[in-house]
C-alpha positions as CSV (number, residue, x, y, z in Angstrom):
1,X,-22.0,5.3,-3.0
2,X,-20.5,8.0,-4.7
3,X,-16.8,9.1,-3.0
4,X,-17.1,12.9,-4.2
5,X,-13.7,12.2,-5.8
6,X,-14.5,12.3,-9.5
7,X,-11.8,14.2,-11.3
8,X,-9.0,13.7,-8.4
9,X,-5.8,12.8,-9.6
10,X,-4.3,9.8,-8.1
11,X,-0.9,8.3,-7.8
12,X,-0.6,4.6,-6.5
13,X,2.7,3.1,-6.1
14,X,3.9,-0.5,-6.7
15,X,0.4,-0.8,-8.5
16,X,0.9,-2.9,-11.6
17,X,-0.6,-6.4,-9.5
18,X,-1.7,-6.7,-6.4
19,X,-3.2,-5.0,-3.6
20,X,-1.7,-1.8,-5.1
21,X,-3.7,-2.5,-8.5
22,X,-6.9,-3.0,-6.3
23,X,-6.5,0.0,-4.6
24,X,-6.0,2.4,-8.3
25,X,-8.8,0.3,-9.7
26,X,-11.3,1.2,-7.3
27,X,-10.1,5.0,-7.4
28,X,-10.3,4.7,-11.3
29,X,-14.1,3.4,-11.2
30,X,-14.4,6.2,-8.6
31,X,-13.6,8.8,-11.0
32,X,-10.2,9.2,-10.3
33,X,-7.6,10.0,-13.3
34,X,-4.7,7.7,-12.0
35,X,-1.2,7.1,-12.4
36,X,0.1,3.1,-11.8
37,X,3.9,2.4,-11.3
38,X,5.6,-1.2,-11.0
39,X,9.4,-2.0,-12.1
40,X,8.1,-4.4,-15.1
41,X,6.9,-2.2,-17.4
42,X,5.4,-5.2,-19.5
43,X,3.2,-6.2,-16.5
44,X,2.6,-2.4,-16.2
45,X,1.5,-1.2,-19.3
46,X,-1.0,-4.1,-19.3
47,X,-2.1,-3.7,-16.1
48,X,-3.0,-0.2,-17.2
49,X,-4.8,-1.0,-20.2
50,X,-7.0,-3.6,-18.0
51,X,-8.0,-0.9,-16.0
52,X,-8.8,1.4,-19.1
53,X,-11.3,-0.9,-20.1
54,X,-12.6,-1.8,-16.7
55,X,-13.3,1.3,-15.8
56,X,-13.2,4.0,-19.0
57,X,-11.0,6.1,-16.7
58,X,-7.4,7.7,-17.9
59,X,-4.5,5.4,-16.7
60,X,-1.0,6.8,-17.0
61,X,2.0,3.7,-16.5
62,X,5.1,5.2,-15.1
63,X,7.7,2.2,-14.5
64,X,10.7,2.7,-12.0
65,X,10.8,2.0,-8.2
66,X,9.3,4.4,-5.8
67,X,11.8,4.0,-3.2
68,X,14.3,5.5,-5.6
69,X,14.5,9.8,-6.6
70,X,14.9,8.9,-10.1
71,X,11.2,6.7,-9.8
72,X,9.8,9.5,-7.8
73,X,10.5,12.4,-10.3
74,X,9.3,9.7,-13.4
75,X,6.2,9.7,-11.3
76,X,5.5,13.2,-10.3
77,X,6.5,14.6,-13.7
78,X,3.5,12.6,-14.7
79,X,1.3,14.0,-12.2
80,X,3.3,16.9,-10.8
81,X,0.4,17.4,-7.9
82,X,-1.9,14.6,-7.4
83,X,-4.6,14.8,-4.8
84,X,-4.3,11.2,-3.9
85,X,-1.2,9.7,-2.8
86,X,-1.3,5.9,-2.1
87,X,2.1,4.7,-1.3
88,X,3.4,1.0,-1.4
89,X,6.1,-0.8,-2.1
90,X,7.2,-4.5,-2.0
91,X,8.8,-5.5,1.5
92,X,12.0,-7.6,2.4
93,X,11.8,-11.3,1.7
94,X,11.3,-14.1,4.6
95,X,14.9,-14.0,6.5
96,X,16.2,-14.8,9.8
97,X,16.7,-11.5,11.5
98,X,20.4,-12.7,12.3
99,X,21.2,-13.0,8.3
100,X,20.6,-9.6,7.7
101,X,23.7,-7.6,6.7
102,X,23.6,-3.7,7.4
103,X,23.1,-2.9,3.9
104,X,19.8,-5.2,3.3
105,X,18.8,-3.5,6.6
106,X,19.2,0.2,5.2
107,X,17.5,-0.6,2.1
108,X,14.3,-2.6,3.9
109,X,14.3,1.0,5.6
110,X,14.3,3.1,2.5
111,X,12.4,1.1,0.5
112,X,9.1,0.9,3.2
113,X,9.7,4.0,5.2
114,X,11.9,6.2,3.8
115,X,10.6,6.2,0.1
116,X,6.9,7.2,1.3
117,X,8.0,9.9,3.3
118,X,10.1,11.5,0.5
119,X,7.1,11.2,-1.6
120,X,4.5,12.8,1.2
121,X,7.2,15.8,1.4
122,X,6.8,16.7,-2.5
123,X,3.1,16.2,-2.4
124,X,1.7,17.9,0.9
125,X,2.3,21.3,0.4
126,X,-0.3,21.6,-3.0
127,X,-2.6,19.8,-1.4
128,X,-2.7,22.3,1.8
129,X,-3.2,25.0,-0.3
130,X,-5.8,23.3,-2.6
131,X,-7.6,22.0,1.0
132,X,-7.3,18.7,0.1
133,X,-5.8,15.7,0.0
134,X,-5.5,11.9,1.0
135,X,-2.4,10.0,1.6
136,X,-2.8,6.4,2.4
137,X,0.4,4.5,3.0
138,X,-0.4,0.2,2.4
139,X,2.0,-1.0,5.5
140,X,1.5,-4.2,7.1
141,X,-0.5,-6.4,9.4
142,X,2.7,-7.6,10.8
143,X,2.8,-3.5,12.2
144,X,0.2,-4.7,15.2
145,X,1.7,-8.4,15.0
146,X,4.8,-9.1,13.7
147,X,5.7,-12.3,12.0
148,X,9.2,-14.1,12.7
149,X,11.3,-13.6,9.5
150,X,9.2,-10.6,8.3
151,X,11.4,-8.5,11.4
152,X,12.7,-5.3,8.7
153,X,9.7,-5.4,6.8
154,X,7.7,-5.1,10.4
155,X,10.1,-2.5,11.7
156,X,10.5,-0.5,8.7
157,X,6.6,-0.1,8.5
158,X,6.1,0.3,12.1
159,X,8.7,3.1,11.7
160,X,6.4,4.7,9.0
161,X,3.6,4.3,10.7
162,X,5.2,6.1,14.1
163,X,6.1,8.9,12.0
164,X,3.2,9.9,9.8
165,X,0.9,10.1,13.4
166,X,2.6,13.8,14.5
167,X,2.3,15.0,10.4
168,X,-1.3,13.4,10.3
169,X,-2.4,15.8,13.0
170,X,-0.3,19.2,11.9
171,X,-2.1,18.8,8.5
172,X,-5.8,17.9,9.2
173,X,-7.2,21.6,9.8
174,X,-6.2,21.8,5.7
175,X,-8.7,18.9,5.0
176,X,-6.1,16.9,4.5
177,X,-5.9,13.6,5.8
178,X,-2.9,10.4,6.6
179,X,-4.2,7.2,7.2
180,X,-2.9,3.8,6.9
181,X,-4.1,0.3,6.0
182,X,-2.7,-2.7,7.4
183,X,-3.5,-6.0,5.2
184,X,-3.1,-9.7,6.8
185,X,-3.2,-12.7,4.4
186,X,-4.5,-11.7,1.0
187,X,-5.1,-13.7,-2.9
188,X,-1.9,-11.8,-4.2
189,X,1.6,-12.9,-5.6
190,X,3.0,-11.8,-2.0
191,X,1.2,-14.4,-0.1
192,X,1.4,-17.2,-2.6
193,X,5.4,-16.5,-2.6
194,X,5.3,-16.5,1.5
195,X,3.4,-19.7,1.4
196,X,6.2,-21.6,-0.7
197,X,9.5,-20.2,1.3
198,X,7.3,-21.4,4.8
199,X,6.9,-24.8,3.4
200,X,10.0,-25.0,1.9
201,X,11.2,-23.5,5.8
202,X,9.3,-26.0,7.6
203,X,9.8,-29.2,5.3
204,X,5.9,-29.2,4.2
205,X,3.5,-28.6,1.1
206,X,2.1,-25.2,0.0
207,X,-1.2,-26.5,0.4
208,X,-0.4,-27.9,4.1
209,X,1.3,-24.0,4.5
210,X,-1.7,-22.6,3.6
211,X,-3.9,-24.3,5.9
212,X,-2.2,-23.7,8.9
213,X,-2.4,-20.2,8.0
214,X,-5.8,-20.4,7.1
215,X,-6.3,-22.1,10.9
216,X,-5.2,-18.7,12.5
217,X,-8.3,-16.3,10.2
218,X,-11.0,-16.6,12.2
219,X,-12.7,-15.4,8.4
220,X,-11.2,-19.0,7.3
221,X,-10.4,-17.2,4.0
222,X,-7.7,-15.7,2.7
223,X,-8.9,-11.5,1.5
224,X,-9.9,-10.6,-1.7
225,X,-7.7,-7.5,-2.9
226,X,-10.9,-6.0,-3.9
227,X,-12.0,-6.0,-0.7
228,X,-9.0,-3.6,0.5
229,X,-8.9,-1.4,-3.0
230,X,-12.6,-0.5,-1.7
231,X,-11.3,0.5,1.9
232,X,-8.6,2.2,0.1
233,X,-11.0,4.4,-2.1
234,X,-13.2,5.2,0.7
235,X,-10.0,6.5,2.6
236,X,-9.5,8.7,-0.2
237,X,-12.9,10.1,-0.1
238,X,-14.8,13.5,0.2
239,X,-16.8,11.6,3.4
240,X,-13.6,10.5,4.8
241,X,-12.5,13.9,5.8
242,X,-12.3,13.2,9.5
243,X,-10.8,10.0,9.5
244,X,-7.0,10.8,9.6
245,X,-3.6,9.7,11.3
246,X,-5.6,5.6,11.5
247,X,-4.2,2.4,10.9
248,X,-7.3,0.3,9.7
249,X,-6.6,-3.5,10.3
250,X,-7.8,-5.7,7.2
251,X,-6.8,-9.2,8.3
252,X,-10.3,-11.2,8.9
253,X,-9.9,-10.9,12.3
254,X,-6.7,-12.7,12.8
255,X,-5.1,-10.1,15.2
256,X,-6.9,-10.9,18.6
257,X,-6.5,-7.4,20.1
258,X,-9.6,-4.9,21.3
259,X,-7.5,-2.1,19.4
C-alpha cells in the first residue's frame, strides 16, 4: 500500500532502539526523509546507518533528550518543520508510588507529557499552513489500564493524552491530524528490563515473569515492534486524514474493555 507520504519529513523521538526505531523505519521505507534521536549517540548513529541500508532513505541522527529545550532545538535545527511528528520518550522505572519524591514526580511529568507538548507547539503552526500534518504521540497501554508501579508513567501519559483531545479537534479542518498509540507487552529492551525488576520484585525467574505475563495476552505472544512501526506509518498517512484525536490500543487483546 502506498501511504501517499513519500518526500514527508519526519521526526521520531527516542528512536535509536525500540518501538520508536520501528516506527522511523516504517516511515523511512514509506518514503519519508527522517530524523532519529536517542541519548547514546553510538547506538544512534548506528541505528541510523541500519536504516540507511534497509531502506535507501535519508536518515539524519540527532542525539540529546527530547524532554529537554536544548534536545528539542538539536532536533528541530535539523528539521526546522517536519510534517511528521512522532513523539516518545522512555517512562519512569517500576517504583512504589509511595517512594516517589516530588522531584522524580515533576520530571516523570516533563519527560512523558510536558516534552511532547513543547514539541507539538513548535511544529503545528507550519503544518496548518502547509494543510498537513501528523502527530502521533507513543504513550502507554497502562493509559486504559494501569499497572501498579508504573503509577507516573500512567498518569503522566494519561495527562498527555487528556490534553491533545481538545488541540486534536481545533486543528483537523487544517488536515492535520493527533492521534495516539498505546503499546502493551512488546520484544523491546523496555519489556525485557520490566520482566527482570518483577522477578526480582516477586522472588521468581525472568522466564517464570514472562509467562505469567504472557498468561494475561489473550495473543499468547509478546508484539513484534514491527507490527506497531506499521500502525504508526499508517497514522501518518495521506488515507489517514480523518482519523484524528484516537488512542489505538496495540496490546493483543490484553485490555478486556469494549472501548
Amino acid at each position: 500500500m502506498d501511504l501517499g507520504i513519500a518526500g514527508r519529513k519526519a521526526i521520531v523521538c527516542a528512536s535509536s532502539k525500540g518501538l520508536g526505531r520501528a516506527c522511523a523505519q516504517a516511515l523511512a521505507a514509506a518514503g519519508c526523509e527522517v530524523v532519529i534521536n536517542g541519548r547514546d549517540a553510538a547506538t544512534l548513529e548506528q541505528t541510523a546507518e541500519a536504516l540507511r541500508k534497509a531502506t535507501g532513505a535519508t536518515v539524519h541522527a540527532v542525539a540529546g533528550d527530547v524532554g529537554t529545550v536544548k534536545g528539542q532545538a538539536a532536533l528541530l535545527a535539523a528539521c526546522p518543520q517536519p510534517d511528521i511528528l512522532i513523539n516518545n520518550n522512555g517512562g519512569p522505572p517500576l517504583k512504589d508510588f509511595r517512594q516517589l519524591s516530588r522531584e522524580q514526580m515533576l520530571d516523570g511529568v516533563v519527560a512523558n507529557m510536558v516534552g511532547a507538548i513543547e514539541l507539538i507547539q513548535k511544529v503545528i503552526n507550519p503544518m496548518l499552513e502547509r494543510r498537513f500534518g501528523r502527530i502521533v504521540n507513543i504513550t502507554s497501554g497502562s493509559v486504559k489500564m494501569p499497572l501498579a508501579g508504573l503509577d507516573l508513567s500512567s498518569g503522566a501519559r494519561a495527562g498527555l493524552t487528556a490534553f491533545v483531545a481538545g488541540v486534536a479537534r481545533s486543528v483537523a479542518d487544517k488536515n492535520v491530524t493527533i492521534n495516539n498509540l498505546l503499546p502493551g507487552a512488546f520484544e523491546t529492551d523496555r519489556q525485557k528490563s520490566g520482566l527482570k525488576k518483577n522477578a526480582e520484585m516477586k522472588g521468581t525467574t525472568i522466564e517464570q515473569a514472562a509467562a505469567a505475563r504472557l498468561a494475561t495476552i489473550p495473543a499468547r505472544r509478546f508484539g513484534d515492534p514491527a507490527e506497531f512501526g506499521d500502525a504508526c506509518a499508517f497514522l501518518c498517512s495521506a488515507q489517514a486524514g480523518y482519523i484524528t484525536g484516537q488512542s489505538l490500543l496495540i496490546d493483543g487483546g490484553a485490555f478486556p474493555g469494549v472501548m
